[in-house]
Residue frames relative to the residue before (quaternion, step in Angstrom):
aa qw qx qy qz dx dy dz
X 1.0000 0.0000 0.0000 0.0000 0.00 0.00 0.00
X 0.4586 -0.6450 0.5830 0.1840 3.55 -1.10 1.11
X 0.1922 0.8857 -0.4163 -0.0729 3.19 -0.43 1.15
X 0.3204 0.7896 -0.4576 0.2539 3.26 1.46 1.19
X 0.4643 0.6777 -0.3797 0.4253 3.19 0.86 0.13
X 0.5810 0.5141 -0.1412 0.6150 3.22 0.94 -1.37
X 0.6313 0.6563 -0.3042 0.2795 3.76 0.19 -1.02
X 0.7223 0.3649 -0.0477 0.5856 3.05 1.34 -1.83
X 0.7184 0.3259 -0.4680 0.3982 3.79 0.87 -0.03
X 0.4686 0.5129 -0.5687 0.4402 3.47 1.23 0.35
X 0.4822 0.6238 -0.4681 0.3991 3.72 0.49 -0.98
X 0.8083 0.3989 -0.2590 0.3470 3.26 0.08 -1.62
X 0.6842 0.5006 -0.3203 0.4226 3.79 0.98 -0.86
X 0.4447 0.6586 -0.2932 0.5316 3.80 1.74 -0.76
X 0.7659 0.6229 0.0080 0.1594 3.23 0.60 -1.10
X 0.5712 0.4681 -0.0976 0.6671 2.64 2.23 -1.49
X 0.7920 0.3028 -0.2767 0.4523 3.55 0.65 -0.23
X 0.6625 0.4982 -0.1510 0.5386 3.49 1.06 -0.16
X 0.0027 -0.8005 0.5927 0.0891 4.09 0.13 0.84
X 0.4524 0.6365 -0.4457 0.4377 3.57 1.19 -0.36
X 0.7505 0.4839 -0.3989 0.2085 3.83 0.47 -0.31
X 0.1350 -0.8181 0.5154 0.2164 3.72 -0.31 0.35
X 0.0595 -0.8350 0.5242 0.1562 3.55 -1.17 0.13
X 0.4482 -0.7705 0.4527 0.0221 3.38 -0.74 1.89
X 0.1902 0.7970 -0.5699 -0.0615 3.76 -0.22 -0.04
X 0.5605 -0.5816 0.5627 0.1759 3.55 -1.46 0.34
X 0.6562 -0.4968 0.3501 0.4473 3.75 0.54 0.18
X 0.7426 0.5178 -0.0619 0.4203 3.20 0.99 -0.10
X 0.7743 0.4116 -0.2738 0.3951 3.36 -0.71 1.05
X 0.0061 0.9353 -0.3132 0.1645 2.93 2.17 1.27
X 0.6816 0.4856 -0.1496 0.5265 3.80 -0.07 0.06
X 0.6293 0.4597 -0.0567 0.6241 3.54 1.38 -0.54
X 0.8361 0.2612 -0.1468 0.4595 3.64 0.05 -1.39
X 0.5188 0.6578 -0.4879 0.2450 3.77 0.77 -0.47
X 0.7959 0.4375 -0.2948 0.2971 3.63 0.23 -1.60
X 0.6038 0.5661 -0.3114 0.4668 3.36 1.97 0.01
X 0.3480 0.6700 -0.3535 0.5524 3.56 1.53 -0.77
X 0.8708 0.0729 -0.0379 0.4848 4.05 0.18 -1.23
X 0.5266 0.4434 -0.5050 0.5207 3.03 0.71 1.07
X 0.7935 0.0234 -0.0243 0.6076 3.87 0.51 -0.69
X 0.2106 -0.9103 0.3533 0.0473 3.51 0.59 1.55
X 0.3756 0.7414 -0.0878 0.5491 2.99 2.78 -1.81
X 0.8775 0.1340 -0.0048 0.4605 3.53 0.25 -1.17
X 0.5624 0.4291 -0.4190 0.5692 3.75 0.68 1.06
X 0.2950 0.7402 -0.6041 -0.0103 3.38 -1.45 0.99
X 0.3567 -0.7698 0.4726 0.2384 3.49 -0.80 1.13
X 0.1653 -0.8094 0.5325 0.1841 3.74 0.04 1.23
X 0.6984 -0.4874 0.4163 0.3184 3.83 1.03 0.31
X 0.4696 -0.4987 0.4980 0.5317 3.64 -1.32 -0.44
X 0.3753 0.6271 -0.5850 0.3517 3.39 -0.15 1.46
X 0.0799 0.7688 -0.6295 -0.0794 3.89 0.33 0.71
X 0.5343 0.5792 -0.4672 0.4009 4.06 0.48 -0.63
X 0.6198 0.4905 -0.3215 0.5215 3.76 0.64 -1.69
X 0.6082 0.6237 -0.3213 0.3714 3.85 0.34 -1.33
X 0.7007 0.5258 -0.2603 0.4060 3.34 0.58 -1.47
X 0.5813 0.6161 -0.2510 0.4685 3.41 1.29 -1.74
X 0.7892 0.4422 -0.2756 0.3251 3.35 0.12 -1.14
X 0.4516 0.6948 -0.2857 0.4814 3.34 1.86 -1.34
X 0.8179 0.4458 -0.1184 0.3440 3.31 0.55 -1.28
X 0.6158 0.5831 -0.2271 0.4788 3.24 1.50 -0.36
X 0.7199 0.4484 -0.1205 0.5159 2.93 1.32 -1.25
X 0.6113 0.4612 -0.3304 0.5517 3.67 1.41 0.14
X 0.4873 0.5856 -0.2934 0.5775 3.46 1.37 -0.02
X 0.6385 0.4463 -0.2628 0.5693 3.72 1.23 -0.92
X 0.6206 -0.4200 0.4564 0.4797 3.59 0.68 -0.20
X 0.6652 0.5059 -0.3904 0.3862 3.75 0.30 -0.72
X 0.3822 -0.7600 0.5238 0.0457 3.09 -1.79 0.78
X 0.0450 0.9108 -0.4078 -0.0457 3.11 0.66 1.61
X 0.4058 -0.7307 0.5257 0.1584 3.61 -1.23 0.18
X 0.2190 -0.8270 0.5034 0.1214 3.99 0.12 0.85
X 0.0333 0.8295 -0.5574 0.0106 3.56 -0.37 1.10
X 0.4127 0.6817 -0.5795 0.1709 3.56 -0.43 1.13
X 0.7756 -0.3182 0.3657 0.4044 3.46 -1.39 -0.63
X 0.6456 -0.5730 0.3558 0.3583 3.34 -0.47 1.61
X 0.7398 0.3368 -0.1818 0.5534 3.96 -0.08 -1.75
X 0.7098 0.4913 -0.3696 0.3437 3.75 0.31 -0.24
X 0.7663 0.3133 -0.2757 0.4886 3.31 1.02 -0.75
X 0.7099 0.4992 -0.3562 0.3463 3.41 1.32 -0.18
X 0.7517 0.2580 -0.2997 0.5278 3.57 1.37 0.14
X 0.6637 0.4762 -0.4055 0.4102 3.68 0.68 0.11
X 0.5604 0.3740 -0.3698 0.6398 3.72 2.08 -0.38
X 0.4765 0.5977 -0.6415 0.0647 3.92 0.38 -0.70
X 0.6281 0.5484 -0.4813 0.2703 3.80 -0.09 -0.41
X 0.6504 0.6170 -0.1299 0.4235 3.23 1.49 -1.50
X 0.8157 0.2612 -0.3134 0.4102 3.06 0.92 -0.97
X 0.5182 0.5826 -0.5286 0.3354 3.59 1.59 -0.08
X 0.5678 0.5554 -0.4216 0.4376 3.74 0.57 -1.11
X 0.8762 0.1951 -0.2044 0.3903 3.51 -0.72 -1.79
X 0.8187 0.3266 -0.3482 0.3191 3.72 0.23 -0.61
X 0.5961 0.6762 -0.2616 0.3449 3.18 1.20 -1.12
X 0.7539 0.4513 -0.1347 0.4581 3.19 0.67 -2.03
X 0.7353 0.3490 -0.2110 0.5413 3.77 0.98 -1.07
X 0.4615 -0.6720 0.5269 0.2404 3.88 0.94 1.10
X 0.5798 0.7100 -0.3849 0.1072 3.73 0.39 0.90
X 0.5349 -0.7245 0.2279 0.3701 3.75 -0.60 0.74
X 0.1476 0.7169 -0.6069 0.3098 2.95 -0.39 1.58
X 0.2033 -0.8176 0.5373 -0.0382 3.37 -0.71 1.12
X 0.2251 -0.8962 0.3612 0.1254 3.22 -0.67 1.30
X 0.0768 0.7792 -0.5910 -0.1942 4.07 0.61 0.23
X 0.1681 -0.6436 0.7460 -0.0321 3.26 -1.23 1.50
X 0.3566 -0.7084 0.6083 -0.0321 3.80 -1.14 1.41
X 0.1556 0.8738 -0.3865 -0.2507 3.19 -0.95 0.53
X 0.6657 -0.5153 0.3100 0.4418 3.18 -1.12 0.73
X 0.2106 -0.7215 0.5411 0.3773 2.76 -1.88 0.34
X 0.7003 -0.4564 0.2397 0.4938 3.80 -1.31 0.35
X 0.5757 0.5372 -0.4341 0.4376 4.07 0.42 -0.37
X 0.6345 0.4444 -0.4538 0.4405 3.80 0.84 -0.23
X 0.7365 -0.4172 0.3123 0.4312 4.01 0.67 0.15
X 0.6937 -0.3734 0.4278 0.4430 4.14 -0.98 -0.29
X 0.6423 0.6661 -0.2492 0.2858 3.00 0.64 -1.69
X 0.7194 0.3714 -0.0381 0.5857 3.42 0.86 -1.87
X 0.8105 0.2875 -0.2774 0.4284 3.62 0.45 -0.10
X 0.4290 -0.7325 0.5208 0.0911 2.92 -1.36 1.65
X 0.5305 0.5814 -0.3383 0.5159 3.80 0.88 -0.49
X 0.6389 -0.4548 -0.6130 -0.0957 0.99 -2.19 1.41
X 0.4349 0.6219 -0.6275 0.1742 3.74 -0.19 0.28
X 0.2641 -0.7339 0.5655 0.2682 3.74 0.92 -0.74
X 0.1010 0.8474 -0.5136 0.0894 3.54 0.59 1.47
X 0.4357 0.6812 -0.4320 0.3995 3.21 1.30 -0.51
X 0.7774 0.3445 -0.2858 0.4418 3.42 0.38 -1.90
X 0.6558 0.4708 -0.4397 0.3937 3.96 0.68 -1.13
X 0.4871 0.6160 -0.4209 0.4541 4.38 0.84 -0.47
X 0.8648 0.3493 -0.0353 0.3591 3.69 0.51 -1.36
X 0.7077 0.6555 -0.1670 0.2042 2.48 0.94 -1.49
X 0.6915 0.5055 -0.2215 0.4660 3.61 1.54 -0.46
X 0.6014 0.6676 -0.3158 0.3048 3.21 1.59 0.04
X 0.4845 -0.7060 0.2531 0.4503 3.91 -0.54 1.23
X 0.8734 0.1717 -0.2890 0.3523 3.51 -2.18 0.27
X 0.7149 0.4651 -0.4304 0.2955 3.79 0.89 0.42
X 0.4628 -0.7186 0.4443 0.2683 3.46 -0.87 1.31
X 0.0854 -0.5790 0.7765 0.2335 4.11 -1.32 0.37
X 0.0651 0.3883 -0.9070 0.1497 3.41 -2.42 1.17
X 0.2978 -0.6617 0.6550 -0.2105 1.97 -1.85 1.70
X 0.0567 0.8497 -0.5028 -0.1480 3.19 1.76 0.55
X 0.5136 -0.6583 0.5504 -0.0049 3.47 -1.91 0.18
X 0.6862 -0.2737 0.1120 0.6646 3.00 1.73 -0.80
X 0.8636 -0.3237 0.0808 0.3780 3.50 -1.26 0.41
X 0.6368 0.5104 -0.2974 0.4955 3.77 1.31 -0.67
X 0.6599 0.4572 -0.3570 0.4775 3.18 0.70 -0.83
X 0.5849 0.5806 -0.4290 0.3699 3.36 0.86 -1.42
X 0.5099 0.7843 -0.2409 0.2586 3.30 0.84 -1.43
X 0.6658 0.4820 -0.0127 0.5694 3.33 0.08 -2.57
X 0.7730 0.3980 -0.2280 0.4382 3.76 0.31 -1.01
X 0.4274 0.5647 -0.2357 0.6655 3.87 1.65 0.05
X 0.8736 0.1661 -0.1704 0.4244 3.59 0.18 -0.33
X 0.3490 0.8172 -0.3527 0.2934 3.17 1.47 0.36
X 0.3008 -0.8805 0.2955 0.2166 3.61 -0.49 0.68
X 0.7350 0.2825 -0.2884 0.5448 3.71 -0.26 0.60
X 0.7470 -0.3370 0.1991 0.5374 3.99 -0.96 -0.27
X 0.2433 -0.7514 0.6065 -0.0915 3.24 -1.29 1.44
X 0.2123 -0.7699 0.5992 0.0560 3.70 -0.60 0.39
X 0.1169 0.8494 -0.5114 0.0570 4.04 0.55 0.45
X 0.1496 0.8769 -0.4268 -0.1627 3.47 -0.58 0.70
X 0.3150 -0.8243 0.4547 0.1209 4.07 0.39 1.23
């Protein structure tokens, strides 16, 4: 189940009650991120094809109190940020949330994380962060409101 769709109307309902959240994206996920971009202009930045720089900022801005969310491509944020997110989020137990996306196989190797599940085997061993694999919109949900570093992959 495709749950990016779902992703961004939780975002958006998270969102209205909660100015502390921020949302980070990776260049990606066009068609999706706009109607949020102009709705919560304050609480959206596109760090670009920069997932390492992302992570940084994530990490700053969860240090400010704010509750950021990391929206990119599953293999991208888990091996071009893996240092980043072990050190600043991992090691400093902090609330940062990761939405990892996954490709699909027509975009090339590169972009696709299947079927080995590098994302989860890259992260997955690092301390105080949780992996959910939500299934569908509740889980997706429960796995959104989760406190401290979060790995989410839709």
């Amino acid at each position: 189940m495709d749950l990016r769709k779902q992703f961004w109307d939780e975002i958006y309902k998270l969102t209205k009650k909660d100015e502390d959240i921020m949302v980070l994206v990776g260049d990606l996920g066009f068609s999706f991120f706009e109607p949020f971009q102009k709705k919560y202009p304050k609480q959206f930045i596109n760090c670009g094809i920069a997932e390492q720089n992302m992570i940084g900022v994530a990490s700053g801005l969860a240090l400010a109190g704010k509750k950021p969310y990391c929206y990119s491509n599953a293999i991208f944020l888990a091996s071009r940020a893996n240092e980043q997110i072990r050190d600043d989020v991992c090691y400093n137990n902090l609330n940062v949330k990761l939405i990892g996306t996954g490709a699909a196989g027509f975009l090339g190797f590169s972009h696709n994380r299947l079927p080995y599940n590098e994302d989860k085997l890259l992260i997955g061993h690092f301390p105080n962060i949780k992996l959910i694999f939500p299934t569908n919109k509740t889980e997706l949900r429960r796995a959104m409101e989760i406190n401290g570093p979060a790995y989410i992959r839709i």
